[in-house]
C-alpha positions, 0 to 999 in steps of 0.5 A: 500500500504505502508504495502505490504512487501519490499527490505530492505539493509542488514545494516546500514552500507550498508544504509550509504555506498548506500546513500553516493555513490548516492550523491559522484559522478561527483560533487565532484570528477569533478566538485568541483576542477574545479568551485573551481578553477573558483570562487576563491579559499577558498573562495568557499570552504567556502561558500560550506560548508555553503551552503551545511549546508543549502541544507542538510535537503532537504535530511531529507525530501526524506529519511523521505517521503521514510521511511514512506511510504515504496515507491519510489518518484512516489507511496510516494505522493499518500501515504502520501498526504492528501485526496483530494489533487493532490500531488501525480501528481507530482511523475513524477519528479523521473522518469524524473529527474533521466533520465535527469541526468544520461544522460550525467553521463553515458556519462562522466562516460564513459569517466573516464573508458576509461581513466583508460585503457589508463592509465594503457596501457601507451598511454599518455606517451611521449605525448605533452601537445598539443598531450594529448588536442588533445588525448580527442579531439579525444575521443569526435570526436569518436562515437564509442569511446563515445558510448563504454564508455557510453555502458560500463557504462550502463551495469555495472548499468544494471548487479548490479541493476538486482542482487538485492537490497542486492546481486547486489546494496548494495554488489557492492556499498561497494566495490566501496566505499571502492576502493574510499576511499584507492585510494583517500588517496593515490593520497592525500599523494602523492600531499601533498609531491609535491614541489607546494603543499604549493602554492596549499593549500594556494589557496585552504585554506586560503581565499585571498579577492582579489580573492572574490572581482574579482569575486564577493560574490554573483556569488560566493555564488550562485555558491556554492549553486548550487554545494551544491544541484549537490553534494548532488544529492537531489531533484529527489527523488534518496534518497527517495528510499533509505529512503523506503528501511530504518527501524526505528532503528535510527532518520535521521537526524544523518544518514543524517550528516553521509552521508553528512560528507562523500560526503564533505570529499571525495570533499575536498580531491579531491581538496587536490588532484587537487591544489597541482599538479596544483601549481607544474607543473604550471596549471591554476587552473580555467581551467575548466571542462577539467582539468580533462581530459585534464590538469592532463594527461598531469602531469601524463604523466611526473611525475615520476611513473605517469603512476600508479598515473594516473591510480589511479586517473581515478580509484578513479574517476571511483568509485566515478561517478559509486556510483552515476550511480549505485544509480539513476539506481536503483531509475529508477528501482524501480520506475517502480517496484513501479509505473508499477508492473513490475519484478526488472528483467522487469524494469532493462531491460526497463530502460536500453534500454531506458537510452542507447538510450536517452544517445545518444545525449550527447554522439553524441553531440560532434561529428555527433551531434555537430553543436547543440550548445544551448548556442552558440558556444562551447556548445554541448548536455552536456551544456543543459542536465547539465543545465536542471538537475543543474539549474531546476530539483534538486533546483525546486525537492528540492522546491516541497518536502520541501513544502510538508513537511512543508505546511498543504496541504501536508504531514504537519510538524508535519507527517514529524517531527514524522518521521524524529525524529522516532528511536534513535539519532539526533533530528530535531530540532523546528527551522527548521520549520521556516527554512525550510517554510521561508528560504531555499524556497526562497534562491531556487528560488534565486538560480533559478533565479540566474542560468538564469541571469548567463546563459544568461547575457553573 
């Protein structure tokens, strides 16, 4: 099996950009503000980038199951496992873990896309800050507005995918990429000439113990340690597809730091973004997922040529989810080339049937749907899906593959430890066995633990 020919991306570069845009997405252009905001400040942002240290080798251990066995997530057990051993039942956990997640990411991502039209026609100008509440409102309230966006978002993941791993992923991706990261240093140097961009920074940079000791180090720890494995999009075998597609030139743990670099760059100037205007024009920076959609509308709508920087903002924010969108469609596509022998053409059409449907939901939830409230009032579809994939899908994924790699019932250290250091580069280095058998299981299971007794103790 693993010498039957394959799609390979044309270069590294498209390899790094491809796998860099599957893990910048929602998590870090929309979640890290706000839970930043949430959970105190720098003080968070700290304990991130240690946390994201922590989760970062979970994604040498998807690109090396991927590039060794030149398979996605479902085949790469069978592949690899020893003779005997029932690994291969778990492949699965691909499948149902990139469907669950692109759920309620086609959804949200819909609404970013509205968003850049409304922006560019203006509709926000002149509005109150209760006319621009009652703007979204209006959206969520609206199936036909929820299912446009979300329709919308689907196809273009449809008509990428089906062009081709060269031609259509990894073409598309650069372009998105490159959009991002212009767009993103304009809105910086725009927010850092604001008049409250001292006040931001400071919140934002320069840890303040009385915002770590009202909210707590571990909830904060936990909460950084969670946002670590949602920005990294580790855990669904999402980068294991993108392993198989890899060649050996090049040891994985420096591509694997290279991509790690650019996913908490693009989150840290987000929030270079975000916490300026926030201290400007007064906003409480904890406001939670509807700052976004809600909080900086209404900043745009009275800033000077706030029209253009909304557009740009919502623009950059487009391009980041669709990186991610784009990715995980093509690991369900490939999936089912993989798994069911179908046609790259068969299995886009398949899944995006399927992942319109199952889209519906979240997307109805706010409205047809919205006296479903699985966590009590104000919780809707979204609330459960994000909990699903955030709390169980990539921690306990995460769990499973690094097992596999450092249990003698699996692949085994040494298989894995020959190919991550396979080509030239980084190294992994002989203490993270230990690490990854002793440490990083445990603090999932933590996390795990953690993430039932936040949701359900208040």
């Amino acid at each position: 099996m693993a010498s039957e020919v394959r799609e390979s991306l044309a270069s590294r570069l498209g390899f790094l950009l491809v796998s860099a845009g599957c893990a910048i997405g929602l998590g870090n252009v929309w979640r890290f503000p706000y839970i930043t905001g949430q959970y105190g400040g720098a003080w968070f942002v700290i304990l991130f980038i240690v946390c994201t240290f922590l989760v970062m080798p979970v994604m040498i251990v998807e690109f090396s199951i991927g590039r060794a066995s030149r398979r996605n997530l479902g085949l790469a057990y069978h592949v690899l496992e020893p003779k005997g051993t029932k690994w291969h039942r778990l492949g699965w956990w691909a499948i149902v873990g990139s469907y669950c997640l692109l759920m309620f990411y086609v959804v949200v991502t819909g609404w970013l896309l509205l968003y850049c039209w409304y922006m560019l026609t203006g509709s926000f100008t002149g509005l109150d800050p209760a006319a621009v509440g009652q703007f979204f409102g209006d959206i969520l309230g609206s199936p036909a507005q929820q299912i446009l966006g979300m329709t919308l978002t689907v196809l273009i993941a449809f008509c990428v995918c089906i062009a081709g791993l060269q031609n259509g992923v990894e073409r598309v991706v650069k372009i998105l990429m490159a959009g991002l990261f212009v767009t993103l240093i304009a809105l910086v140097c725009k927010s850092l000439t604001l008049d409250g961009a001292g006040k931001g920074l400071e919140f934002y940079l320069m840890p303040n113990f009385e915002n770590m000791q009202k909210t707590g180090f571990l909830n904060i720890f936990s909460a950084a340690l969670n946002q670590s494995f949602f920005a990294l999009s580790v855990g669904i075998g999402a980068m294991t597809v993108f392993g198989s597609y890899l060649k050996k030139e090049k040891s994985l743990p420096g591509e694997v730091l290279i991509i790690t670099g650019l996913d908490f760059m693009v989150a840290i100037l987000s929030g270079l973004i975000i916490f300026p205007v926030c201290f400007t024009y007064g906003v409480e920076p904890g406001a939670g997922p509807g700052l976004v959609f809600v909080t900086l509308p209404n900043i745009f709508a009275n800033m000077s040529a706030g029209r253009l920087w909304g557009f740009l903002f919502f623009l950059f924010m487009s391009c980041a989810a669709l990186t991610t969108v784009i990715a995980v469609f093509e690991n369900m596509v490939n999936y089912f080339i993989d798994v069911f022998k179908t046609s790259r053409r068969t299995a886009n059409i398949i899944n995006g049937i399927l992942l319109w449907i199952l889209a519906l939901p979240c997307a109805l939830g706010f409205n047809l749907w919205s006296s479903f409230q699985p966590f009590g009032p104000g919780s809707s579809v979204l609330d459960l899906e994000d909990f699903i994939v955030s709390n169980h899908l990539l921690p306990l994924g995460s769990f499973i593959l690094v097992l596999f790699c450092t249990l003698r019932s699996g692949w085994g250290w040494d298989n894995f430890e020959r190919e991550a250091n396979t080509g030239v580069g980084l190294k992994l280095h002989k203490c993270m066995r230990f690490y990854l058998r002793w440490i990083l299981p445990p603090l999932i299971i933590f996390l795990f633990v953690i993430g039932y007794i936040d949701k359900f103790s208040k």
